[in-house]
Backbone bond lengths (Angstrom), bond angles and torsions (degrees), N, CA, C in turn:
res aa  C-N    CA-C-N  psi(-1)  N-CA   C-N-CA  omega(-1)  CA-C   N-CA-C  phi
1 X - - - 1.444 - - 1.532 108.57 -
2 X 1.656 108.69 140.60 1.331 93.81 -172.10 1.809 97.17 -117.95
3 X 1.102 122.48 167.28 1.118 135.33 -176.40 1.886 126.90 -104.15
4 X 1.797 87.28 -6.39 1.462 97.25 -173.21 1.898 121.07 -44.91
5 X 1.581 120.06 -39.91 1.344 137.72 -144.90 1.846 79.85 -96.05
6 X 1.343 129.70 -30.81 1.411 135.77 -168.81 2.095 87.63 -81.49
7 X 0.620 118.84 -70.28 1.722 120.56 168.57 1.432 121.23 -39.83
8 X 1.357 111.35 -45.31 1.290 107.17 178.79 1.752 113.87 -81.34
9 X 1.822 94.74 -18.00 1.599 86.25 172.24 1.671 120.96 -78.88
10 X 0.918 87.60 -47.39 1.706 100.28 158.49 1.459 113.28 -25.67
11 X 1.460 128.69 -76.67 1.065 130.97 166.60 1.347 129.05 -57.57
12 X 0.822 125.17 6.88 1.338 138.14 163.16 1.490 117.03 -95.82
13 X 1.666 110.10 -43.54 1.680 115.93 170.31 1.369 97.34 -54.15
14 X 1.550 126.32 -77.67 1.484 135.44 166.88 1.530 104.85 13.64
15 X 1.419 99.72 -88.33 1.608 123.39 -144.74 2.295 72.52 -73.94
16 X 0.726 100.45 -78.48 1.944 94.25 -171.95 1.133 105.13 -10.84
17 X 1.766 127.10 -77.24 1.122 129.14 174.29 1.495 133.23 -24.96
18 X 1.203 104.66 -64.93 1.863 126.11 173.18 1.473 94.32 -47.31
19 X 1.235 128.89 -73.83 0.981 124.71 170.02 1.468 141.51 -17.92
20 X 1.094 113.54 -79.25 1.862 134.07 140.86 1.484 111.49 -26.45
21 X 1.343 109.19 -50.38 2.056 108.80 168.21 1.246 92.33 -62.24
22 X 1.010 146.49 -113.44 1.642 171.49 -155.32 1.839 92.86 -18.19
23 X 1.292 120.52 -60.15 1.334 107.07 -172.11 1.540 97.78 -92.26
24 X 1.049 141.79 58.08 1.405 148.76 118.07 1.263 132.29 -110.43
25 X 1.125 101.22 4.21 1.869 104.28 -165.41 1.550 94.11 -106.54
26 X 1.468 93.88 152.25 1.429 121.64 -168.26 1.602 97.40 -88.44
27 X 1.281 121.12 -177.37 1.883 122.77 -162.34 2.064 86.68 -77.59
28 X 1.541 105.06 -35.94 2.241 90.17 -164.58 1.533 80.28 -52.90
29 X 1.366 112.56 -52.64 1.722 113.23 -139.95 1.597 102.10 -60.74
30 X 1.112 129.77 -31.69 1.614 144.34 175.41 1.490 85.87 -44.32
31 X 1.278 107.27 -64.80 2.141 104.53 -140.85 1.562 76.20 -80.19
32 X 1.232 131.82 -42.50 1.879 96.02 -174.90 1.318 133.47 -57.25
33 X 1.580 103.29 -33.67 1.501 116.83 169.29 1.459 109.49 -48.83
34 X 1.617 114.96 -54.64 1.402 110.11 -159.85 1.999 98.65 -74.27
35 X 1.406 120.67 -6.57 1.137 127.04 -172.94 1.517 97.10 -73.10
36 X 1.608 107.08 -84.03 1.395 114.01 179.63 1.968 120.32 -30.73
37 X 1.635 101.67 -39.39 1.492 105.09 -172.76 1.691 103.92 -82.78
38 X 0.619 109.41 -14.67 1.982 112.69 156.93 1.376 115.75 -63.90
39 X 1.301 114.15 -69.58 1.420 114.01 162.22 1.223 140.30 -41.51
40 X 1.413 116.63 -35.62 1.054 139.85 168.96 1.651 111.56 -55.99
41 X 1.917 98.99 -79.22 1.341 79.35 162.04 1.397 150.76 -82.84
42 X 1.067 121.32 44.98 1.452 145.35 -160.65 2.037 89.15 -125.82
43 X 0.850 115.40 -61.24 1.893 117.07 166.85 1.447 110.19 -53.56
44 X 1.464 114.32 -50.30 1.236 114.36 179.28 1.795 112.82 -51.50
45 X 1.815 102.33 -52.00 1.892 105.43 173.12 1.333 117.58 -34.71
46 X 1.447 108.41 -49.97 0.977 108.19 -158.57 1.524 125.84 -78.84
47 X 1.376 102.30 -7.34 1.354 113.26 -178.43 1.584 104.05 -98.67
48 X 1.110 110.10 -34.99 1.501 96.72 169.88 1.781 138.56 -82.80
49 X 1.689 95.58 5.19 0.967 125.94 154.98 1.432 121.36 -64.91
50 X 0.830 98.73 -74.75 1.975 112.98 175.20 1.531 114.53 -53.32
51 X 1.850 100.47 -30.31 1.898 92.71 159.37 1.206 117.36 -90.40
52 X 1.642 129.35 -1.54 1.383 117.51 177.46 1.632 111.38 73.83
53 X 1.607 101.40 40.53 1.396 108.31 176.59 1.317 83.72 -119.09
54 X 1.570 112.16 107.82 1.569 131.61 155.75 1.585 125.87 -45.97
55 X 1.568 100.86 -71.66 1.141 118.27 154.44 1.276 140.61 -18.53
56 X 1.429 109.71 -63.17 1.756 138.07 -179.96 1.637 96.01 -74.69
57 X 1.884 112.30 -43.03 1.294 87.68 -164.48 1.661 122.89 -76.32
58 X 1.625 88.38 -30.17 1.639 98.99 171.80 1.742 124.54 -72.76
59 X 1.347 106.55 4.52 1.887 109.18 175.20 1.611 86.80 -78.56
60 X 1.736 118.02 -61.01 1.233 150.06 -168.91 1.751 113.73 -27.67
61 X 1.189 88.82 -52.53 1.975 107.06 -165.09 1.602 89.60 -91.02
62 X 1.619 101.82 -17.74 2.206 81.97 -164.67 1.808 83.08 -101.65
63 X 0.931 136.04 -4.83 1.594 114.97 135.39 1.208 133.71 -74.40
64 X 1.055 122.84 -29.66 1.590 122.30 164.19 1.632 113.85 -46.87
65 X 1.719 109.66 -55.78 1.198 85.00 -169.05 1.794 112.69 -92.37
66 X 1.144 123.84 -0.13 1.481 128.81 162.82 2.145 107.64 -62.34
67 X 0.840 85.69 -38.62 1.643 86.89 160.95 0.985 117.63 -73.34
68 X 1.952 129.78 -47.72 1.664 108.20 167.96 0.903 123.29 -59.48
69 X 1.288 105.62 -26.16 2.144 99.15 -176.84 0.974 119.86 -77.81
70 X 1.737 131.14 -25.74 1.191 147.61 142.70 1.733 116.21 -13.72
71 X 1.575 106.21 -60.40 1.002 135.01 168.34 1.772 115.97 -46.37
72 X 1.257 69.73 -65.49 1.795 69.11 169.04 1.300 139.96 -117.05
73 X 1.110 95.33 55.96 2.079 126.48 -163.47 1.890 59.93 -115.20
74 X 1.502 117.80 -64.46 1.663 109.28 -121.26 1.660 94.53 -95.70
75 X 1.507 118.83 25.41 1.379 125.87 179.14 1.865 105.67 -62.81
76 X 1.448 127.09 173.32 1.498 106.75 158.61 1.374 88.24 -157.93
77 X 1.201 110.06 110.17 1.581 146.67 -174.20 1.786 101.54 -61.63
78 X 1.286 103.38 -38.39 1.786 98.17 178.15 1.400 115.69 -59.61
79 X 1.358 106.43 -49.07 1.527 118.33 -158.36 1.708 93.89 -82.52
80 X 1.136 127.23 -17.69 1.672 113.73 -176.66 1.709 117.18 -151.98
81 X 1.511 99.11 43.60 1.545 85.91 -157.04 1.404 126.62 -61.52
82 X 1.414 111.28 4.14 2.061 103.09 177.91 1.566 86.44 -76.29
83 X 1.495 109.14 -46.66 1.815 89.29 -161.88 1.532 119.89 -101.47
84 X 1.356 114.52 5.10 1.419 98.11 153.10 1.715 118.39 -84.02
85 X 1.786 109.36 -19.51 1.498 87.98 160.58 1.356 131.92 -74.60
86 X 1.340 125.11 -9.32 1.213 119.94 169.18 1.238 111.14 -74.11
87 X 1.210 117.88 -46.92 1.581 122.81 -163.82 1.725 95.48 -62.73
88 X 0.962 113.74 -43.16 1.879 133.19 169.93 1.329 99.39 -33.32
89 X 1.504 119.41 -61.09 1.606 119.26 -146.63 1.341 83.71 -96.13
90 X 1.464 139.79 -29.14 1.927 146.52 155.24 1.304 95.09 -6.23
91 X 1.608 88.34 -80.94 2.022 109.46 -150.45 1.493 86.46 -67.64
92 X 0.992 139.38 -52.60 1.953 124.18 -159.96 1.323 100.56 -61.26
93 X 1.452 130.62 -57.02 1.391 114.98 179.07 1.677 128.77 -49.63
94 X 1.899 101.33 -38.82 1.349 99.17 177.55 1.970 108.43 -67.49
95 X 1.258 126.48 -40.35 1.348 130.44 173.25 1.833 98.47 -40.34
96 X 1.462 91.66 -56.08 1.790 75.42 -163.35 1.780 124.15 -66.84
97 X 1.686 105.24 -19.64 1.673 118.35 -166.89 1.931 70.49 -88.15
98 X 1.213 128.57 -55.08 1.538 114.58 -158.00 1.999 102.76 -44.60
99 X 1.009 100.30 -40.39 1.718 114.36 -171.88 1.901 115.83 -62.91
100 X 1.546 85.85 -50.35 1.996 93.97 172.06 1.783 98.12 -71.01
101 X 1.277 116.16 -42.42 1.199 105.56 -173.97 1.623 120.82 -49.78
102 X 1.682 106.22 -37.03 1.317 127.62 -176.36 1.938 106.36 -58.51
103 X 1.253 95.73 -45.28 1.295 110.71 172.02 1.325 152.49 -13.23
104 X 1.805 85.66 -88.18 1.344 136.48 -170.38 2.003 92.78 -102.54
105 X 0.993 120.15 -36.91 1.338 109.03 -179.34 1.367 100.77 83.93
106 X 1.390 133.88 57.34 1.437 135.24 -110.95 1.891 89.59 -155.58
107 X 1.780 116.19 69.08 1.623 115.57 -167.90 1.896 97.74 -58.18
108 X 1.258 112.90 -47.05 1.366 117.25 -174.68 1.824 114.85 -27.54
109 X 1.521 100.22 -44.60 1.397 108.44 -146.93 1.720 83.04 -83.24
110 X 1.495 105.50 -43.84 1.486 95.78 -170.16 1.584 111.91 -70.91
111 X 1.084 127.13 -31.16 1.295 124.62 157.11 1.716 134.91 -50.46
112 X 1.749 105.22 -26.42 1.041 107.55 143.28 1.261 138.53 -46.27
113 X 1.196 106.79 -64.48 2.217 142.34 -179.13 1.464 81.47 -58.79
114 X 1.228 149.64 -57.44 1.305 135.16 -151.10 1.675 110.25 -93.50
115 X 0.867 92.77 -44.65 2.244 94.30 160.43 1.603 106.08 -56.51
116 X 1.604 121.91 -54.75 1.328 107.83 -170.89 1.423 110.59 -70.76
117 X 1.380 136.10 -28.79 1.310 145.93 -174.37 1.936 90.54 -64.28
118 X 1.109 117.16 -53.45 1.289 112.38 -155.97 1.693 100.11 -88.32
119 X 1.445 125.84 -22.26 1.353 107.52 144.02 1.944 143.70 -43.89
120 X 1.634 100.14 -40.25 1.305 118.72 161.84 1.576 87.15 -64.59
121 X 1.244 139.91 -69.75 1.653 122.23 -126.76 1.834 92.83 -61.40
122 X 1.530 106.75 -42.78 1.298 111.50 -164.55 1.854 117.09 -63.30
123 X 1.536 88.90 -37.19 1.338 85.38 173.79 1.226 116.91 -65.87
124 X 0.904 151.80 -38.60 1.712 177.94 163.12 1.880 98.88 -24.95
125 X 1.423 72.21 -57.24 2.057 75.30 -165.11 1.351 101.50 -75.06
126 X 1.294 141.92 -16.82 1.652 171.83 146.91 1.756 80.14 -21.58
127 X 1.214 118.81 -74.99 1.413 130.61 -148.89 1.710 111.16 -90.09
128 X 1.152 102.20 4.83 2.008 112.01 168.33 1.500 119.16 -47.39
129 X 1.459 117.26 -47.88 1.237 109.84 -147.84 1.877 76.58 -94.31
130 X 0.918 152.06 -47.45 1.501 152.32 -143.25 1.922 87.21 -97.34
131 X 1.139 116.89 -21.80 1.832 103.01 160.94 1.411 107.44 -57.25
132 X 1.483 114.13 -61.08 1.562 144.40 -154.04 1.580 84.79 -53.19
133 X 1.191 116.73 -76.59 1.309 120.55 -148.83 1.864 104.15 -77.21
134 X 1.123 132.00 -32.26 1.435 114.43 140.92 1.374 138.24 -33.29
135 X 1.293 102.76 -48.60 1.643 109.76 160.66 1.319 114.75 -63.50
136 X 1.459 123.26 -50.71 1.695 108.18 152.92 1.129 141.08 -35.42
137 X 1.357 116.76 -45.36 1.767 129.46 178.15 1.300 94.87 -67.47
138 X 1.354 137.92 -65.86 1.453 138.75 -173.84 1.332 99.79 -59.26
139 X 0.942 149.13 -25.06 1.618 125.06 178.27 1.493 103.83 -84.46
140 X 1.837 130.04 -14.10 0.773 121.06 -160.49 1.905 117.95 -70.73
């Protein structure tokens, strides 16, 4: 008995789901997703590092950093410019340690990128209820 059509359904619930999140979520809920899925694959590198899956690790890290840039494609410099330039000069440093990390095979660096990512995530979710209720006042 094979299990292939049980896997592929699976992956199919997966990708449905993500999906279904993504087109319900409001702009915070966007940048946490793309927060958490950085991290994610940034855990994922690292494990396929330590198995010596080249392959897996380099699909892995070249989503990681297409998600930071993501990140900071979707910055908007008018509305906050001290902290989207920081957050700006954030994501370029993590792009560039994500890249030596890719490298060098380098857990430190990604463990770096993945603490600072998850500093943003936390702060982020910090700032939910005072998004929410801005979006209240403006609809008012």
């Amino acid at each position: 008995m094979t299990y292939g059509h049980m896997r592929n359904a699976s992956a199919m619930y997966q990708q449905t789901r993500a999906q279904g999140s993504v087109e319900g979520a409001d702009p915070h809920q966007l940048t946490a997703m793309l927060l958490d899925g950085a991290i994610e694959r940034i855990a994922q590198t690292r494990a396929h590092i330590r198995h010596r899956d080249v392959a897996a690790k380099g699909a892995a890290i070249s989503r990681a950093v297409a998600i930071v840039g993501e990140l900071r494609a979707s910055l908007d410099h008018e509305a906050g410019s001290t902290l989207a330039g920081r957050l700006d000069a954030l994501y370029d440093y993590l792009t560039r340690r994500l890249l030596v990390a890719q490298l060098d095979d380098d857990d430190a660096a990604l463990a770096e990128c993945a603490g600072l990512l998850g500093q943003v995530r936390d702060g982020w979710s910090g700032i939910r209820e005072a998004y929410l209720a801005g979006r209240g006042a403006g609809a008012a």
